[in-house]
PDB file of N, H, CA, C and O in Angstrom:
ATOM      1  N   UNK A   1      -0.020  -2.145  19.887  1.00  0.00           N
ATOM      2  CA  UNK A   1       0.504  -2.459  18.572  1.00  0.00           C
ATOM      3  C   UNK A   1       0.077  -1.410  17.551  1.00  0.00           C
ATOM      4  O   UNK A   1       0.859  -0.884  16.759  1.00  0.00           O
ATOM      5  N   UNK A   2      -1.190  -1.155  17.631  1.00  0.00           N
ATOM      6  H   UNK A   2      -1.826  -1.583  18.275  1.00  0.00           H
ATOM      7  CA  UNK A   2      -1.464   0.061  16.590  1.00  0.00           C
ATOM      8  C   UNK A   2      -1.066   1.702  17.078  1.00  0.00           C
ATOM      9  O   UNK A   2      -1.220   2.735  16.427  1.00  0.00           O
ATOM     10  N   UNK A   3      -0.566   1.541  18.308  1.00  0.00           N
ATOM     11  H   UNK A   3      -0.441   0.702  18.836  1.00  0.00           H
ATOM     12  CA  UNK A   3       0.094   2.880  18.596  1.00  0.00           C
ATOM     13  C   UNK A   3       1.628   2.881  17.685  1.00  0.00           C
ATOM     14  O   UNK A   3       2.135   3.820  17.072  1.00  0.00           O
ATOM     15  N   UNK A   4       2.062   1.658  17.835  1.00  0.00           N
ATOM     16  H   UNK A   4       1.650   0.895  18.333  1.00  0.00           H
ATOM     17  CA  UNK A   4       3.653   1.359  17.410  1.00  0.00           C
ATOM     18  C   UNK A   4       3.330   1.747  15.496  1.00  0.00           C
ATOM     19  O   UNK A   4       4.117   2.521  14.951  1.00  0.00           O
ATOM     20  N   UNK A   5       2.171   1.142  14.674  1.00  0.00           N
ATOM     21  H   UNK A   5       1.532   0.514  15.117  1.00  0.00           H
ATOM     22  CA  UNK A   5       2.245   1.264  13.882  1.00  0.00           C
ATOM     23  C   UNK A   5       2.120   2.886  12.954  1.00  0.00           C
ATOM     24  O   UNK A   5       2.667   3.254  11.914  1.00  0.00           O
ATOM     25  N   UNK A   6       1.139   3.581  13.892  1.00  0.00           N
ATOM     26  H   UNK A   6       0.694   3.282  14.736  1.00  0.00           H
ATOM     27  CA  UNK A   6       0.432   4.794  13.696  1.00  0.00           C
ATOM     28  C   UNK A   6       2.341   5.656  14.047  1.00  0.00           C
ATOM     29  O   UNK A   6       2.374   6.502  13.153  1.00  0.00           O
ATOM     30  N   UNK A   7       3.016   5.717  14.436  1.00  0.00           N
ATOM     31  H   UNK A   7       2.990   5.031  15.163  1.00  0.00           H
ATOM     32  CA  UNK A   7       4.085   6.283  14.732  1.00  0.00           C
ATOM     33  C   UNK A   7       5.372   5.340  13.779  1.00  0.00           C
ATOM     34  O   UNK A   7       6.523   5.719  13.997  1.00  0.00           O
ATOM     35  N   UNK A   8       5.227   4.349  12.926  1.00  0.00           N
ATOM     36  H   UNK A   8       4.292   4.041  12.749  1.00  0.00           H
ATOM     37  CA  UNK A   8       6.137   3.892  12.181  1.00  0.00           C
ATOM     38  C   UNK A   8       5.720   4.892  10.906  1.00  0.00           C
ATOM     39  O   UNK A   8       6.405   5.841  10.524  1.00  0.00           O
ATOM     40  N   UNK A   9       4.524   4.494  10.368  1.00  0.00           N
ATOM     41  H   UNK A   9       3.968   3.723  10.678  1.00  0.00           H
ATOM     42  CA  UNK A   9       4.315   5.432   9.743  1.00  0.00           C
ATOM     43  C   UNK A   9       4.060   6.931   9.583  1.00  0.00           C
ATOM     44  O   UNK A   9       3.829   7.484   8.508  1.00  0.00           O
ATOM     45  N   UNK A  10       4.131   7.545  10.823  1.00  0.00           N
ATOM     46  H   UNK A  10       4.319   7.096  11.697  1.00  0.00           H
ATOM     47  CA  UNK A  10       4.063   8.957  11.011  1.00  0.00           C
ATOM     48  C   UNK A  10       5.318   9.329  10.727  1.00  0.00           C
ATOM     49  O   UNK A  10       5.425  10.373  10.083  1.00  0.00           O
ATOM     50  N   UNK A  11       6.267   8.779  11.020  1.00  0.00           N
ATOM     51  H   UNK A  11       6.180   7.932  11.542  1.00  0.00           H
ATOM     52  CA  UNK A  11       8.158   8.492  10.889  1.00  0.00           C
ATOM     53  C   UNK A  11       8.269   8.589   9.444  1.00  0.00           C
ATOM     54  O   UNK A  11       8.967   9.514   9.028  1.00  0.00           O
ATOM     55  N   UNK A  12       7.768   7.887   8.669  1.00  0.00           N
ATOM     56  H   UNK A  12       7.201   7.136   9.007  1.00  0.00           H
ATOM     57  CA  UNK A  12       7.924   7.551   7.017  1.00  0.00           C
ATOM     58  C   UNK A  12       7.630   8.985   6.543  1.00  0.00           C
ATOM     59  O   UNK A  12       8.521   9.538   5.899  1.00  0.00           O
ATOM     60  N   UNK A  13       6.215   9.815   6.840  1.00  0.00           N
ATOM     61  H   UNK A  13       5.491   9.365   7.364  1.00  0.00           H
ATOM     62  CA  UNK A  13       5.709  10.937   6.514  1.00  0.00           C
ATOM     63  C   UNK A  13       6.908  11.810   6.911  1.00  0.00           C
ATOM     64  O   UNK A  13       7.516  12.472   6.070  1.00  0.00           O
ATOM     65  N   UNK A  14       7.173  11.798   7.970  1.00  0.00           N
ATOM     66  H   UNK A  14       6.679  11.260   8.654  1.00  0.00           H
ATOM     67  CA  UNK A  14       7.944  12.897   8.589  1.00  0.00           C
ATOM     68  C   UNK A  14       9.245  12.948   7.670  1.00  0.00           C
ATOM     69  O   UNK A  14       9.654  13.963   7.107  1.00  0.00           O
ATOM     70  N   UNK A  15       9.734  11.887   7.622  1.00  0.00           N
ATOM     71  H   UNK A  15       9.402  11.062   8.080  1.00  0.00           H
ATOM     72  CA  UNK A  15      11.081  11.745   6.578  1.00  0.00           C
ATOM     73  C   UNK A  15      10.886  11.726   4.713  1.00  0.00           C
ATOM     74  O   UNK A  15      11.750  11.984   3.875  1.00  0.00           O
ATOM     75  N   UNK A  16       9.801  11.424   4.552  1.00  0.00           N
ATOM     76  H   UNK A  16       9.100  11.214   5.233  1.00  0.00           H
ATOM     77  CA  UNK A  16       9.972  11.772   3.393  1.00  0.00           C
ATOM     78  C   UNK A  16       8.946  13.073   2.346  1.00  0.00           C
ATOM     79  O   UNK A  16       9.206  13.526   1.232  1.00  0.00           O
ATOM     80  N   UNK A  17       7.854  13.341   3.200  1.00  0.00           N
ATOM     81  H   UNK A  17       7.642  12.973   4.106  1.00  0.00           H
ATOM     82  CA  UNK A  17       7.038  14.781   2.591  1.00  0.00           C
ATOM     83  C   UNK A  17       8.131  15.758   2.411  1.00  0.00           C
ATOM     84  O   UNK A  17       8.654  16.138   1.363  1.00  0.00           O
ATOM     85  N   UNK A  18       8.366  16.077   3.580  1.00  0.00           N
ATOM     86  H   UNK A  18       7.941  15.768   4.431  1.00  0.00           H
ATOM     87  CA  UNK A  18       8.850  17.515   3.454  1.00  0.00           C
ATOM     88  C   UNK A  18       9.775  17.701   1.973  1.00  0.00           C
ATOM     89  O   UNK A  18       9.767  18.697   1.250  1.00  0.00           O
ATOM     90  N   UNK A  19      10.584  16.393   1.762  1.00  0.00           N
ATOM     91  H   UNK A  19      10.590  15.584   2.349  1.00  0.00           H
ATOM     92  CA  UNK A  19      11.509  17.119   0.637  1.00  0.00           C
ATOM     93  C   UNK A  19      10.827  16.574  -0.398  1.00  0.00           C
ATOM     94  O   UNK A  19      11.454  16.747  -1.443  1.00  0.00           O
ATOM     95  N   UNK A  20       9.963  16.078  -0.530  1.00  0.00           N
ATOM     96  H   UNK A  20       9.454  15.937   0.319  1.00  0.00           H
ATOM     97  CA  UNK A  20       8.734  16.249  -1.964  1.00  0.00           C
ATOM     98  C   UNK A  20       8.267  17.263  -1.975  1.00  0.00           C
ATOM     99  O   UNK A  20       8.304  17.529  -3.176  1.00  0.00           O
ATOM    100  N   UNK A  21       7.672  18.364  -1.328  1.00  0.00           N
ATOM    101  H   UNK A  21       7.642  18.147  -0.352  1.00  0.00           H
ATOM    102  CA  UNK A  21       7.153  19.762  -0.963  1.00  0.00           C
ATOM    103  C   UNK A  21       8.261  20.253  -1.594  1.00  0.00           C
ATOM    104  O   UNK A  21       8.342  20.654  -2.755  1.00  0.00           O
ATOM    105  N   UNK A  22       9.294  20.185  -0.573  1.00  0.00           N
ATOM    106  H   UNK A  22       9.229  19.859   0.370  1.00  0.00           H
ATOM    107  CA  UNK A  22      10.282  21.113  -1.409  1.00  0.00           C
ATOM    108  C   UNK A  22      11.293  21.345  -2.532  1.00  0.00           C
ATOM    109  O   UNK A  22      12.042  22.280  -2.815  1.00  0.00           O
ATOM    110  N   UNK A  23      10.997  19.958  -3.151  1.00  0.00           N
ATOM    111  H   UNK A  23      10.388  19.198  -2.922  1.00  0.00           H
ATOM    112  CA  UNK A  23      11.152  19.840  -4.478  1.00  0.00           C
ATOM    113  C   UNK A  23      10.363  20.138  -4.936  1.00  0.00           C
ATOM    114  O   UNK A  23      10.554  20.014  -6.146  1.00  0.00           O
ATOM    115  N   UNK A  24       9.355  20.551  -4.714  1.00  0.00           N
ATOM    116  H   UNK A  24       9.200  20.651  -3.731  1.00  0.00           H
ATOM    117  CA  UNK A  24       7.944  20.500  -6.137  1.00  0.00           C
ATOM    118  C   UNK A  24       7.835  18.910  -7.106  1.00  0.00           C
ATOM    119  O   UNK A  24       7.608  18.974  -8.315  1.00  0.00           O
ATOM    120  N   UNK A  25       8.001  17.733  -6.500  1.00  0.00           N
ATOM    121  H   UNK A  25       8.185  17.680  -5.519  1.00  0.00           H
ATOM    122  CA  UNK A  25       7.854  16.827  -6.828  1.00  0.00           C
ATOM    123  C   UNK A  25       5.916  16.517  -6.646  1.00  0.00           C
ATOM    124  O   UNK A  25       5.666  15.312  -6.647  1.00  0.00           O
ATOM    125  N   UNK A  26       5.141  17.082  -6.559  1.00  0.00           N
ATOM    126  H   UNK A  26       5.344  18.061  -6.559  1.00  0.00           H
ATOM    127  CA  UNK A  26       3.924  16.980  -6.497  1.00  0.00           C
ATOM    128  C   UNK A  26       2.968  15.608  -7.158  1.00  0.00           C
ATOM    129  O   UNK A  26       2.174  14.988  -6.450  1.00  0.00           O
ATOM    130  N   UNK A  27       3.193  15.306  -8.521  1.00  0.00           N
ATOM    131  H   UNK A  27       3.838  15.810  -9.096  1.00  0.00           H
ATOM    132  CA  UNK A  27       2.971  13.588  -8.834  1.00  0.00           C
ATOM    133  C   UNK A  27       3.610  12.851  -7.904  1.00  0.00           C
ATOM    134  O   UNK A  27       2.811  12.160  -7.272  1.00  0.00           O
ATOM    135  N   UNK A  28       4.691  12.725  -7.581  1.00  0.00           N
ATOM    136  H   UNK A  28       5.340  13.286  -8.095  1.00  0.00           H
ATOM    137  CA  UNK A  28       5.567  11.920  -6.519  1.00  0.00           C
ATOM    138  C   UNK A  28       4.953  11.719  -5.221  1.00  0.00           C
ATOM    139  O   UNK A  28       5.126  10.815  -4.403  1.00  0.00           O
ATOM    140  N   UNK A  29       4.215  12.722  -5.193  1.00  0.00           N
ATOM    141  H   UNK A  29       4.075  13.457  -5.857  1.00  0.00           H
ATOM    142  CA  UNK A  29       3.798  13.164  -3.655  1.00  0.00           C
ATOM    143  C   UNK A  29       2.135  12.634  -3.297  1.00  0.00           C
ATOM    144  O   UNK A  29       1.635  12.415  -2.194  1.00  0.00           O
ATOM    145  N   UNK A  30       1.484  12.521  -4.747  1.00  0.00           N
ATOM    146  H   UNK A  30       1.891  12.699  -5.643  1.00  0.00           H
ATOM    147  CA  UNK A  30      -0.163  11.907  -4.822  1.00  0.00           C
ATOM    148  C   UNK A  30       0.570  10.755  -4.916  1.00  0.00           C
ATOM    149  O   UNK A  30       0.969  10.521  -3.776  1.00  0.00           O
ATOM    150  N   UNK A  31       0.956   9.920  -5.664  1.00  0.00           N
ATOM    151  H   UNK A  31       0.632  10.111  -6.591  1.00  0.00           H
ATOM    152  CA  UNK A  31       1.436   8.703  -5.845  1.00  0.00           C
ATOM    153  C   UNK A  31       1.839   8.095  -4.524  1.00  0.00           C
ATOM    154  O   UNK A  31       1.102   7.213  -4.082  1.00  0.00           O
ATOM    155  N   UNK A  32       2.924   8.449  -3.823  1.00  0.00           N
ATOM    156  H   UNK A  32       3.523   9.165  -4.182  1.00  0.00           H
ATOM    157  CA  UNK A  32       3.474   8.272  -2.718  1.00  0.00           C
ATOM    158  C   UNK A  32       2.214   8.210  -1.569  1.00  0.00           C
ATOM    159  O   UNK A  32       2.060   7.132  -0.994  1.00  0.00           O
ATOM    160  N   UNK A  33       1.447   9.173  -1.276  1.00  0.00           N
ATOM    161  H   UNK A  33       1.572  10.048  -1.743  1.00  0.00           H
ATOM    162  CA  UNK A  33       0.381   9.446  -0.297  1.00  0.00           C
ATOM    163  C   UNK A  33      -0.566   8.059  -0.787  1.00  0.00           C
ATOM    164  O   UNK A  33      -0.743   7.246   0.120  1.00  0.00           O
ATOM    165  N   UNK A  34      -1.064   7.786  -1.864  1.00  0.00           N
ATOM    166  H   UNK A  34      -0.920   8.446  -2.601  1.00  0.00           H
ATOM    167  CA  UNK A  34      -2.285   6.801  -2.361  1.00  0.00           C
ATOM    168  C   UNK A  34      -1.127   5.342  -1.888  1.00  0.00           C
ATOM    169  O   UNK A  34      -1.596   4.298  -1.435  1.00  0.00           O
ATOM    170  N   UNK A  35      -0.059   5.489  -2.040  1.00  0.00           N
ATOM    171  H   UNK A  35       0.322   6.337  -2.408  1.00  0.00           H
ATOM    172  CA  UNK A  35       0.213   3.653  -1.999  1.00  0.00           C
ATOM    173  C   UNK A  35       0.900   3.764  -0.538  1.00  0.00           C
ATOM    174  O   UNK A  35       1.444   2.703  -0.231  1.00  0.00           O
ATOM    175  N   UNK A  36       0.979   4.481   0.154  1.00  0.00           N
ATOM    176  H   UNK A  36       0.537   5.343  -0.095  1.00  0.00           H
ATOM    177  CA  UNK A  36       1.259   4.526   1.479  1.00  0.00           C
ATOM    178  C   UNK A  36      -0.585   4.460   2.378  1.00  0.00           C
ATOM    179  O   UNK A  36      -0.747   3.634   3.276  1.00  0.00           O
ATOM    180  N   UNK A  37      -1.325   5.055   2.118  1.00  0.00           N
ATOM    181  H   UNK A  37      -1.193   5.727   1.388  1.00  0.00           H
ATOM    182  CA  UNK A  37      -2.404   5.142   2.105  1.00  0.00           C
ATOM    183  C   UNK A  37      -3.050   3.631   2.032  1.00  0.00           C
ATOM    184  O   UNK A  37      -3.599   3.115   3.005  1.00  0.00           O
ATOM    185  N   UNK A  38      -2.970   3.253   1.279  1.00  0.00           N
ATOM    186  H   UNK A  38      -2.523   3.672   0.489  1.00  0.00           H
ATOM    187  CA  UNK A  38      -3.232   1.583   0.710  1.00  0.00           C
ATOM    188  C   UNK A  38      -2.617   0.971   2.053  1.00  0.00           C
ATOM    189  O   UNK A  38      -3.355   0.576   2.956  1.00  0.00           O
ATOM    190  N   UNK A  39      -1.540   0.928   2.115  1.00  0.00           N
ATOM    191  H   UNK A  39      -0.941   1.249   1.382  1.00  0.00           H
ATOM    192  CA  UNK A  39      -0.698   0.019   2.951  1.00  0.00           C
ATOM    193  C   UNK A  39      -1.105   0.070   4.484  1.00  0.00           C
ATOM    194  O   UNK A  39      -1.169  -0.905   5.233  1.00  0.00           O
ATOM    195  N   UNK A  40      -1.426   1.696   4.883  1.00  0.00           N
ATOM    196  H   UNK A  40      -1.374   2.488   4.275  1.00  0.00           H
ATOM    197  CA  UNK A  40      -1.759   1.913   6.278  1.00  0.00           C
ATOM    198  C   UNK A  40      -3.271   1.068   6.032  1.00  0.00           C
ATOM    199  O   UNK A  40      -3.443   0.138   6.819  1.00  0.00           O
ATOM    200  N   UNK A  41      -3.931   1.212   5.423  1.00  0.00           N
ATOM    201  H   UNK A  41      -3.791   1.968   4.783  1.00  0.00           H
ATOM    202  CA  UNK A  41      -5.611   0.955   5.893  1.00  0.00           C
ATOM    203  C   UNK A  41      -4.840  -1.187   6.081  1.00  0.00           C
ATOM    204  O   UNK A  41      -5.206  -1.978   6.950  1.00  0.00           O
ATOM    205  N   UNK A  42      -3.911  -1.442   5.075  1.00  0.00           N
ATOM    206  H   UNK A  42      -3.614  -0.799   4.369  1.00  0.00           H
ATOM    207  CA  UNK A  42      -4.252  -2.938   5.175  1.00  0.00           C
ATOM    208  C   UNK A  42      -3.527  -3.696   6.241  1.00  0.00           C
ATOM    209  O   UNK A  42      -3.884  -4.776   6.712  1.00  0.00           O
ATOM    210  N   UNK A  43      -2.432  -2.981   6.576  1.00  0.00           N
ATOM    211  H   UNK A  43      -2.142  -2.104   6.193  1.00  0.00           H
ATOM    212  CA  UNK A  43      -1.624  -2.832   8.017  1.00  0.00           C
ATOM    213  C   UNK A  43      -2.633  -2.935   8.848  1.00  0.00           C
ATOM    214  O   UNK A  43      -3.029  -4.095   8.959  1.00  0.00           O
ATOM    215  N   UNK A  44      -3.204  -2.150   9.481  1.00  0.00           N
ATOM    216  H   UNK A  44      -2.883  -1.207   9.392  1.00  0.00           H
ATOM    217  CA  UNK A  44      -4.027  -1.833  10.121  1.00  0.00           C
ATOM    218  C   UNK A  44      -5.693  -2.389  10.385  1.00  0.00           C
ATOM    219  O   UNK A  44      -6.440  -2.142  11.331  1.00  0.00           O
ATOM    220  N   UNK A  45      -5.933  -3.251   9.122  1.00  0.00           N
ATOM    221  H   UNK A  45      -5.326  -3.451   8.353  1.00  0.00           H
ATOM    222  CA  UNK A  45      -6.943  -3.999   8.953  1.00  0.00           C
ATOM    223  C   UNK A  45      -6.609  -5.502   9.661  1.00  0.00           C
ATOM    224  O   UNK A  45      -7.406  -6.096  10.387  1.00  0.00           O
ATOM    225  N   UNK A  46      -5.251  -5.993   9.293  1.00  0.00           N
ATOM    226  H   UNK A  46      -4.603  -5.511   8.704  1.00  0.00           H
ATOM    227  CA  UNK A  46      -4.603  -7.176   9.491  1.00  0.00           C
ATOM    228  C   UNK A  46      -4.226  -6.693  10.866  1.00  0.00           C
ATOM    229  O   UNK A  46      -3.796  -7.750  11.327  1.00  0.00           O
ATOM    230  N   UNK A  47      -4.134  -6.060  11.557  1.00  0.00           N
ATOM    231  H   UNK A  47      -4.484  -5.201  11.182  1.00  0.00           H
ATOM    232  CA  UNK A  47      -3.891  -5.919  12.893  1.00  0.00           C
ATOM    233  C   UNK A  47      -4.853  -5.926  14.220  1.00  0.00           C
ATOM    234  O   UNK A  47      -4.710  -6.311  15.381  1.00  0.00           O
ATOM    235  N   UNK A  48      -6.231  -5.119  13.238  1.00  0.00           N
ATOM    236  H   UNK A  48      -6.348  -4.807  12.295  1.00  0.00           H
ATOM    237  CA  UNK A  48      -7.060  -5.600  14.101  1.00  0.00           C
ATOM    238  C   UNK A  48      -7.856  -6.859  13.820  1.00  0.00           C
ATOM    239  O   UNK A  48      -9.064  -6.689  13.983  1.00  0.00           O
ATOM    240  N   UNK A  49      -7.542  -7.933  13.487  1.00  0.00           N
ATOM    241  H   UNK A  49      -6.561  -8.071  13.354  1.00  0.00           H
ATOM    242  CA  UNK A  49      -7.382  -9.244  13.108  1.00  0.00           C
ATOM    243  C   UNK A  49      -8.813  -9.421  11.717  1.00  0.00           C
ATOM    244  O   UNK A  49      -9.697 -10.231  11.997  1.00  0.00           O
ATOM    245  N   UNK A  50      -8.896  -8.906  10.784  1.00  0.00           N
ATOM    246  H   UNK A  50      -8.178  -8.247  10.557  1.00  0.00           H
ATOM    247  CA  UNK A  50      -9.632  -8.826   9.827  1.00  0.00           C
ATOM    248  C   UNK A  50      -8.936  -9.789   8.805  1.00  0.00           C
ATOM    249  O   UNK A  50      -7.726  -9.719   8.591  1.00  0.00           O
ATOM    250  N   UNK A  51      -9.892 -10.839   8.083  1.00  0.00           N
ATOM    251  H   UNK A  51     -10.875 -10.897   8.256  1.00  0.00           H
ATOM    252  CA  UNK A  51      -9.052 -11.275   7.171  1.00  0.00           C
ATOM    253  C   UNK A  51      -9.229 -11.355   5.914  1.00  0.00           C
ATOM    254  O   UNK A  51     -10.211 -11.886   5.395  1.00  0.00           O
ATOM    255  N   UNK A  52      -8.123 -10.738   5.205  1.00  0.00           N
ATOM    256  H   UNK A  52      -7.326 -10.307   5.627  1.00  0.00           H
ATOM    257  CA  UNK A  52      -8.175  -9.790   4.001  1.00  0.00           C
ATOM    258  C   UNK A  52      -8.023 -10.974   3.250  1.00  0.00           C
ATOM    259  O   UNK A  52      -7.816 -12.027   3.852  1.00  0.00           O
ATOM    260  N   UNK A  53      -8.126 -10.942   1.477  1.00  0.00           N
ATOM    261  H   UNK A  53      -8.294 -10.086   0.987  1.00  0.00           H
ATOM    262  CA  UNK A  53      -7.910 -11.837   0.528  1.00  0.00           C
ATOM    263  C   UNK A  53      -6.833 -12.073  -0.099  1.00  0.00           C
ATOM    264  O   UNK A  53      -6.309 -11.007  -0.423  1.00  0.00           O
ATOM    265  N   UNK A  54      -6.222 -13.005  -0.441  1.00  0.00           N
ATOM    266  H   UNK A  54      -6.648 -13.870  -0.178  1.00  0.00           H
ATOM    267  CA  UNK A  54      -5.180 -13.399  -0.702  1.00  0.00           C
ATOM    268  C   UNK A  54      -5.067 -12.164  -2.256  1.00  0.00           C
ATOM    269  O   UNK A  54      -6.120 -12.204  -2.891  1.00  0.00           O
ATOM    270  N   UNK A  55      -4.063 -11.225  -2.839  1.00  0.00           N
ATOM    271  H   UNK A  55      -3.207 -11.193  -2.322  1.00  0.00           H
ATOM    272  CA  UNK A  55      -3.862 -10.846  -3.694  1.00  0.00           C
ATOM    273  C   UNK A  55      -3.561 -11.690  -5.064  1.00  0.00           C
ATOM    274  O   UNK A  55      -3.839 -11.160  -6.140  1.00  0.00           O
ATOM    275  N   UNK A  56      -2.947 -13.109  -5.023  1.00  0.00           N
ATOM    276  H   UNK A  56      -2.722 -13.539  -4.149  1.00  0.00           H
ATOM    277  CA  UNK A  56      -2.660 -13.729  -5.356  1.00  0.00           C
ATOM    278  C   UNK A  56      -3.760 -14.696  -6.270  1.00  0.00           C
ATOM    279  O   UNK A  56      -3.500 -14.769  -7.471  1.00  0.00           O
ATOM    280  N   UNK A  57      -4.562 -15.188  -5.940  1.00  0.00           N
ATOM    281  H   UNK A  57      -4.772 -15.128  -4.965  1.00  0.00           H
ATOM    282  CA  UNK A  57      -6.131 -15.232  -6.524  1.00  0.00           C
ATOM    283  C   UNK A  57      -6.736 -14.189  -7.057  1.00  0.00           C
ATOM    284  O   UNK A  57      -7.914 -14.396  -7.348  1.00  0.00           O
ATOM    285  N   UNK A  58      -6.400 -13.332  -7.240  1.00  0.00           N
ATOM    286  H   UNK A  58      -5.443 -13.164  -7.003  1.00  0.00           H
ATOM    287  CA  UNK A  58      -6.984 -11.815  -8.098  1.00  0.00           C
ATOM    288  C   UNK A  58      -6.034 -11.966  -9.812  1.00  0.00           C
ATOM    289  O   UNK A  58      -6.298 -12.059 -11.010  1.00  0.00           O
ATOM    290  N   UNK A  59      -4.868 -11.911  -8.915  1.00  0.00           N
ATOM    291  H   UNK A  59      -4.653 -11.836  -7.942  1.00  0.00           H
ATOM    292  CA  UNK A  59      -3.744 -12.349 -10.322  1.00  0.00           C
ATOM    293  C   UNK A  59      -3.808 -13.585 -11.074  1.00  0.00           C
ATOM    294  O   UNK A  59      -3.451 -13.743 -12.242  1.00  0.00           O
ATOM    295  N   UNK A  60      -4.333 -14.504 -10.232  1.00  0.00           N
ATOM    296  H   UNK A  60      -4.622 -14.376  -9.284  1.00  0.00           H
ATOM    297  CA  UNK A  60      -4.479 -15.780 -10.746  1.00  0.00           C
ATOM    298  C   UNK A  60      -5.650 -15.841 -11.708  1.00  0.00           C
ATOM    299  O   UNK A  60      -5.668 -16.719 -12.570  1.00  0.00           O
ATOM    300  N   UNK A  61      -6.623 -14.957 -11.605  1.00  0.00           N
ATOM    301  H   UNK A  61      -6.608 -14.243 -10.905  1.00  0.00           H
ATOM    302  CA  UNK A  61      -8.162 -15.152 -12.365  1.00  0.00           C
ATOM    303  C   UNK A  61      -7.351 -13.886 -13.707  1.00  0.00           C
ATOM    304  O   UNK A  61      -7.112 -14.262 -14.854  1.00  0.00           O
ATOM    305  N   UNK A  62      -7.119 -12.752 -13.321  1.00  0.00           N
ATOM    306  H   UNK A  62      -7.313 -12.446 -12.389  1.00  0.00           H
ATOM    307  CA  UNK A  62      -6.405 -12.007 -14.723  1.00  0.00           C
ATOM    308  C   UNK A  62      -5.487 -12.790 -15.177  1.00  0.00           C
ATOM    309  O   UNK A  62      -5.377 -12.341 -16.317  1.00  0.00           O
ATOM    310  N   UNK A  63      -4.751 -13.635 -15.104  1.00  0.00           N
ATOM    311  H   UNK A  63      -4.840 -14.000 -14.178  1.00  0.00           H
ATOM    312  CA  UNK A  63      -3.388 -14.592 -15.911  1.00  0.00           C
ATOM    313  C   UNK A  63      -4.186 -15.225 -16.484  1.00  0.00           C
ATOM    314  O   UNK A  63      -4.242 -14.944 -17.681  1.00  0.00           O
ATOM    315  N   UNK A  64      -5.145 -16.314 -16.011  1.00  0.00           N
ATOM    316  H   UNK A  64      -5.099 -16.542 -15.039  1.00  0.00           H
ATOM    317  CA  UNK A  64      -5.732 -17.206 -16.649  1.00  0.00           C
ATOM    318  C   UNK A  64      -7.165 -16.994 -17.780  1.00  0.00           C
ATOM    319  O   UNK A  64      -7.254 -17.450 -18.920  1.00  0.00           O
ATOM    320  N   UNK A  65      -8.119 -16.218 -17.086  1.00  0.00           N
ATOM    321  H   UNK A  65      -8.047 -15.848 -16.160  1.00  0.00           H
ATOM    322  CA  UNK A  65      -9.200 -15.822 -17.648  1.00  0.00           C
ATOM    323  C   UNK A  65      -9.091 -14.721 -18.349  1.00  0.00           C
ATOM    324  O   UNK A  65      -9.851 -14.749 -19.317  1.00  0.00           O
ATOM    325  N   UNK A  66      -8.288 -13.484 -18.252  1.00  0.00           N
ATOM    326  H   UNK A  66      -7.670 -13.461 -17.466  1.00  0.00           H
ATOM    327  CA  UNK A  66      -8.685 -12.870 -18.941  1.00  0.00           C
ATOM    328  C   UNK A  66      -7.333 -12.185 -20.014  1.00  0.00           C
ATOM    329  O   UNK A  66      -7.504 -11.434 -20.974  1.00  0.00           O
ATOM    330  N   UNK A  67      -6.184 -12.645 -19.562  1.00  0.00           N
ATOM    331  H   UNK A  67      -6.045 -13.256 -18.782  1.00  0.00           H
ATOM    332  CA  UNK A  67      -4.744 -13.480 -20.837  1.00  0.00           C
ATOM    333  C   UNK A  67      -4.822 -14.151 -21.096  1.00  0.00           C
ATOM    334  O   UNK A  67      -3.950 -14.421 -21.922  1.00  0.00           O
ATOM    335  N   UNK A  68      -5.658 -15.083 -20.873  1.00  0.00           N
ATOM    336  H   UNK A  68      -6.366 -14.864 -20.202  1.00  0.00           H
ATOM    337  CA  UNK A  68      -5.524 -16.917 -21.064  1.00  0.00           C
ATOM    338  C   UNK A  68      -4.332 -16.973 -21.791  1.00  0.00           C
ATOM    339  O   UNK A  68      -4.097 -17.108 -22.992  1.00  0.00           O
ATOM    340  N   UNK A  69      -3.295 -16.775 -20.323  1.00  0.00           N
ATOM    341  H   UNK A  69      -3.486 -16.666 -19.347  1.00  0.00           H
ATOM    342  CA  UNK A  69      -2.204 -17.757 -20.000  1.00  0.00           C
ATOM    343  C   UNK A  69      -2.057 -18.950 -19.226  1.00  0.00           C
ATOM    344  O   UNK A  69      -2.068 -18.734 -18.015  1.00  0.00           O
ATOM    345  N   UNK A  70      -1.890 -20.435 -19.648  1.00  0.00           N
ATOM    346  H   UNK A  70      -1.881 -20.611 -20.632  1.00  0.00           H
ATOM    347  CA  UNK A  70      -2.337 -21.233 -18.655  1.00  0.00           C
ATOM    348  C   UNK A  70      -0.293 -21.399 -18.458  1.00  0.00           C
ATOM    349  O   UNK A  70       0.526 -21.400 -19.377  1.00  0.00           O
ATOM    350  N   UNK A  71      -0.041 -21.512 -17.048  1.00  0.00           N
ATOM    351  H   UNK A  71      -0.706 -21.511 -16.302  1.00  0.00           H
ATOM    352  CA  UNK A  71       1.362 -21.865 -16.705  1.00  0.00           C
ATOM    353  C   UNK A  71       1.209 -23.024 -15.663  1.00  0.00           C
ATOM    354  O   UNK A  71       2.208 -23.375 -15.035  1.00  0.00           O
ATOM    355  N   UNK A  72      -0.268 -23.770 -15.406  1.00  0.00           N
ATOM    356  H   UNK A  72      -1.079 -23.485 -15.917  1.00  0.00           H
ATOM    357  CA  UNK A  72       0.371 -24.814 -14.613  1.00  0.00           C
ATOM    358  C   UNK A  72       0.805 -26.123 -15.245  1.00  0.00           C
ATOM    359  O   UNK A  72       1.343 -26.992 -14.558  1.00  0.00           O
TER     360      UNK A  72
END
């Protein structure tokens, strides 16, 4: 399974660097690398059965505590 994943995303790189390079799109290209980057480590965390925190409880404590927006 992490061979399949390590080659989904090698696929993504392969198809989309090169024409950021050759645009000179360079912000596009840190941006792109950091949230692809993000995604492989948590892919890959959740695969080798690690269990990560709900994102959702992070948003829930900034909405409430520190907007104090209450919406329930």
């Amino acid at each position: 399974m992490l061979f399949l994943i390590v080659c989904a995303f090698s696929g993504v790189i392969l198809f989309e660097v090169p024409s950021l390079i050759r645009n000179k799109y360079w912000r596009e290209l840190v941006v792109f690398s950091a949230l692809l980057s993000i995604s492989f480590i948590i892919v890959v965390l959740q695969t080798l059965g690690f269990q990560l925190p709900s994102p959702a409880k992070g948003l829930d404590y900034i909405v409430e505590n520190v907007l104090h927006l209450n919406y329930h």
